[in-house]
N, C-alpha and C positions, 0 to 999 in steps of 0.2 A: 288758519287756512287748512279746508282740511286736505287729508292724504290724498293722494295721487294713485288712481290705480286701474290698469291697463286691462280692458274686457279684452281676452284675445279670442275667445271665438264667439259663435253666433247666439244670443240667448233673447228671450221672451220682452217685446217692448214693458210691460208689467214689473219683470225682475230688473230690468236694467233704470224705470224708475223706481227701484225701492232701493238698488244700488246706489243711484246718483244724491238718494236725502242728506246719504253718511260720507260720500267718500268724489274728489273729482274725478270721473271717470275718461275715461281713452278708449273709444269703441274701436276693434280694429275689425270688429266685425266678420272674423277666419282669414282677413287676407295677410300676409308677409307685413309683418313690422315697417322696414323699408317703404313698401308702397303705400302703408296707410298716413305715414308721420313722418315729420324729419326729424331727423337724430335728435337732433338738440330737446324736443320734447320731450321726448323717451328717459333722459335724463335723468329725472326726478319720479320715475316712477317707484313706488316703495311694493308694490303688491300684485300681482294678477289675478286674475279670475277665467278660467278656464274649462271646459267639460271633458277635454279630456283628449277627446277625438281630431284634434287639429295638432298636430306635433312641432314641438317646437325645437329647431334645430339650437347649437351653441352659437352659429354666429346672429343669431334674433338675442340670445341671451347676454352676449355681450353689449349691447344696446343699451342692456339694461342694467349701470353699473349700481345703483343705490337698490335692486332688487332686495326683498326682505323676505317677502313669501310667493308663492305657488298657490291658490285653490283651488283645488280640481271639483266643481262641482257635479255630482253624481258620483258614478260606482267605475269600480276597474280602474288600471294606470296601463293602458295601449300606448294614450300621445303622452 
């Protein structure tokens, strides 16, 4: 099964099929964790995928206790 990994902000329908070959993806598409999934999903998340610009508060990150890594794809650390 593969990994579980949570798109949290908005990216390219292209990039997010070349995401989806290797990894299950969680689009949340920039909106709040909360509104996009119920908890119980979030669960098993191992990874994100992020650009940057959408910031993610602590209590979105407690959501996510099996969290492993962050990607920030692109340049800079703003969000």
């Amino acid at each position: 099964m593969p990994d579980k990994v949570l798109v949290y902000s908005r990216f390219p329908k292209a990039q997010l099929i070349r995401f989806g070959e290797r990894y299950e993806l969680l689009n949340a598409a920039g909106k709040r964790l909360d509104e996009a999934f119920p908890v119980a999903e979030l669960a098993d998340v191992s990874a994100m995928i992020t650009a940057g610009g959408t910031p993610l508060r602590g209590d979105a990150m407690d959501m996510l206790p099996k969290l492993g890594a962050i990607v920030c794809y692109g340049t800079g650390y703003d969000g």
